[in-house]
N, CA and C of each residue as an Amber inpcrd file, in Angstrom:
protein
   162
  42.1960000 -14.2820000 -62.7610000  43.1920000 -15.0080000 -62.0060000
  44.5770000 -14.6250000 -62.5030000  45.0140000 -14.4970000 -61.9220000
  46.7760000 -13.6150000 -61.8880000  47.3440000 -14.9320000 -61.8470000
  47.4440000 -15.8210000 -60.8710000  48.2370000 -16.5250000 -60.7990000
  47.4520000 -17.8520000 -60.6540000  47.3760000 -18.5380000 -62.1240000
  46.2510000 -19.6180000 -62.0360000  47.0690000 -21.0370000 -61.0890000
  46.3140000 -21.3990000 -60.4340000  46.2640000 -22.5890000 -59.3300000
  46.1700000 -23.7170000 -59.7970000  46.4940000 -24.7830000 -59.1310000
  45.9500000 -26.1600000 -59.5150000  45.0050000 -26.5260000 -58.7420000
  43.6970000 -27.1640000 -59.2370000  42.6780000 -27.7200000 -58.4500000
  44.0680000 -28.8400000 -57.5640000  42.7830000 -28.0230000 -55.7170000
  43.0380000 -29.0180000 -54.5820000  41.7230000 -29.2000000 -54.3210000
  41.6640000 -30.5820000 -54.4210000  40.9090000 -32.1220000 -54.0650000
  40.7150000 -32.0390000 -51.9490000  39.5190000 -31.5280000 -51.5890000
  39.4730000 -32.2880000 -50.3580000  40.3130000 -33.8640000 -49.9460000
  40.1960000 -34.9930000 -50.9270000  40.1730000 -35.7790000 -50.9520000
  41.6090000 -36.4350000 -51.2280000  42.7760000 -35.6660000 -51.3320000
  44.4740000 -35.6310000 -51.2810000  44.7780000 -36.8970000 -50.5580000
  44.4930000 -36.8040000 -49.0390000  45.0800000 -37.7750000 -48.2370000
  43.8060000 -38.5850000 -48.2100000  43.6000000 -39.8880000 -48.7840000
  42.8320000 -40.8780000 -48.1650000  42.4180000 -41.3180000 -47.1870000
  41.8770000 -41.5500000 -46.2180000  41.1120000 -41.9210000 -44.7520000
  42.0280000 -43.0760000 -44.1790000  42.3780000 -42.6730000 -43.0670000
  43.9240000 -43.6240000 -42.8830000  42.9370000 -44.8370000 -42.1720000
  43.2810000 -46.1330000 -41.2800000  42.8200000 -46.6660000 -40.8890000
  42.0630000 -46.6990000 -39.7450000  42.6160000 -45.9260000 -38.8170000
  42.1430000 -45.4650000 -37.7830000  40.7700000 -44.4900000 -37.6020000
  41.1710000 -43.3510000 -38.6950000  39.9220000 -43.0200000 -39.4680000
  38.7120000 -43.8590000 -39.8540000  39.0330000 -44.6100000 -40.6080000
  37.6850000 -45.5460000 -40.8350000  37.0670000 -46.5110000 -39.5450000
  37.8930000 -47.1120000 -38.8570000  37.2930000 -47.5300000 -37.9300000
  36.6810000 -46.3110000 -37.1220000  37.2300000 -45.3660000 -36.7570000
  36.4350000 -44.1220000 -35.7590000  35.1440000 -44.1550000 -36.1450000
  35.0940000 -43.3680000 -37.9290000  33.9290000 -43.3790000 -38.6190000
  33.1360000 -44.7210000 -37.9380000  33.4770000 -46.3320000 -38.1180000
  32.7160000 -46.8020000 -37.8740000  32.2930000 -47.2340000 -36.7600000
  33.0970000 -46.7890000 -35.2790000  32.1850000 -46.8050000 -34.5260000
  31.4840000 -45.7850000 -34.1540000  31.4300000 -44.7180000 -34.7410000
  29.9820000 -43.3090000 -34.6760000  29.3700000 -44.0160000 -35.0710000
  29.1530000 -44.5760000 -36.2840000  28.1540000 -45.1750000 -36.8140000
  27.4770000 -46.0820000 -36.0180000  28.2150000 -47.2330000 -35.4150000
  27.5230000 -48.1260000 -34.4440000  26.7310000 -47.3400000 -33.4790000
  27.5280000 -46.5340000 -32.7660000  27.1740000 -45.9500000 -31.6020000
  25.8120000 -45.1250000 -32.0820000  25.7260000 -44.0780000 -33.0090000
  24.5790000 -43.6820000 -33.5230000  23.2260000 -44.4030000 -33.6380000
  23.3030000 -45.8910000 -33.9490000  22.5710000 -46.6360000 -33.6350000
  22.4110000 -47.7570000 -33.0760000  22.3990000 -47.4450000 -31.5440000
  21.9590000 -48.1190000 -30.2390000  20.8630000 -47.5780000 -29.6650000
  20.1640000 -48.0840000 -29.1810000  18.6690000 -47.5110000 -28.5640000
  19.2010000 -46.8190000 -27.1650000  18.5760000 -46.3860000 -26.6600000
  19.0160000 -45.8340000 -25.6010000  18.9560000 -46.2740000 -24.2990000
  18.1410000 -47.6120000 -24.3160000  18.2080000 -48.3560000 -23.4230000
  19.4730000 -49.5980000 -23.4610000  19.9510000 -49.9100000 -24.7280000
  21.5180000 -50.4530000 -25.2540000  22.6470000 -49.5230000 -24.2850000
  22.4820000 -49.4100000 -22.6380000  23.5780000 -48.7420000 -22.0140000
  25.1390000 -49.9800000 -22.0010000  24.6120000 -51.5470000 -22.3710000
  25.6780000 -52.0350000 -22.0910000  26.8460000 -51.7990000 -23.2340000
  26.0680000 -51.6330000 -24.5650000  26.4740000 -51.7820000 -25.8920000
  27.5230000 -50.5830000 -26.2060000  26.9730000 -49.2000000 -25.3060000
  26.7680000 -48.1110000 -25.7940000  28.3130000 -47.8440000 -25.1130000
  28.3950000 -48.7940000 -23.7490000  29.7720000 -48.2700000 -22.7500000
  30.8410000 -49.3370000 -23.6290000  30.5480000 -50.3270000 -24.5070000
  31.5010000 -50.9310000 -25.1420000  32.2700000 -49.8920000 -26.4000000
  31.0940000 -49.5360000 -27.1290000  31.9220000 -48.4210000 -28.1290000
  32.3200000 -47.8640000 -27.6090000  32.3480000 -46.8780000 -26.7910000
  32.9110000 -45.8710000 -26.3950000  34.1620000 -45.9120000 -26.0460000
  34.3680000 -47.1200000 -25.2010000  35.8500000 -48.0300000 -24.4510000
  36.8850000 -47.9840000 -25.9140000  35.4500000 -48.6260000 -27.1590000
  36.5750000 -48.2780000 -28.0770000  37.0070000 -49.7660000 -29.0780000
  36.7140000 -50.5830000 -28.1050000  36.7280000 -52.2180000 -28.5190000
  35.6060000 -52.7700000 -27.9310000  34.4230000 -53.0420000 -29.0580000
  33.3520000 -53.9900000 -28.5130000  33.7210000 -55.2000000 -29.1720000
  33.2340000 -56.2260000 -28.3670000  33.4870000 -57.3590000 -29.2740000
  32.9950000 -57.5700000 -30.4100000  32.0620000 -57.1440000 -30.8620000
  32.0060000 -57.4100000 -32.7540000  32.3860000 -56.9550000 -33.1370000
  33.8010000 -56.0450000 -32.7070000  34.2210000 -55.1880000 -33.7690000
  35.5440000 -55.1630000 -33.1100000  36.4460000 -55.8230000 -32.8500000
  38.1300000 -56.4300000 -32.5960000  38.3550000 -56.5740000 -33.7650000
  40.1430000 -55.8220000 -33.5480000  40.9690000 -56.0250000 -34.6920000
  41.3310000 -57.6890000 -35.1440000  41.6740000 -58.1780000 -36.7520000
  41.2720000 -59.3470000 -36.5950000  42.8930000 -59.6120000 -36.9610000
């Protein structure tokens, strides 16, 4: 190494908020059955009701 570096961390910027909620509605959405079409058109919209900002 010629010109030694500083370790970069994937992990620099923390998961903003919006981020984590996204993450958690994949997660919901990942598990709905596939007959859950009512559940399934609520995540997607983006706001299901068990999961409004509080």
């Amino acid at each position: 190494m010629k010109h030694p570096a500083a370790y970069v961390s994937g992990y620099e910027n923390p998961p903003t908020e919006e981020q984590n909620r996204a993450k958690q509605l994949c997660w919901e959405y990942n598990r709905t059955a596939p007959n859950e079409q009512e559940k399934r058109r609520s995540i997607l919209q983006g706001d299901p009701p068990h999961y409004r900002k509080r």
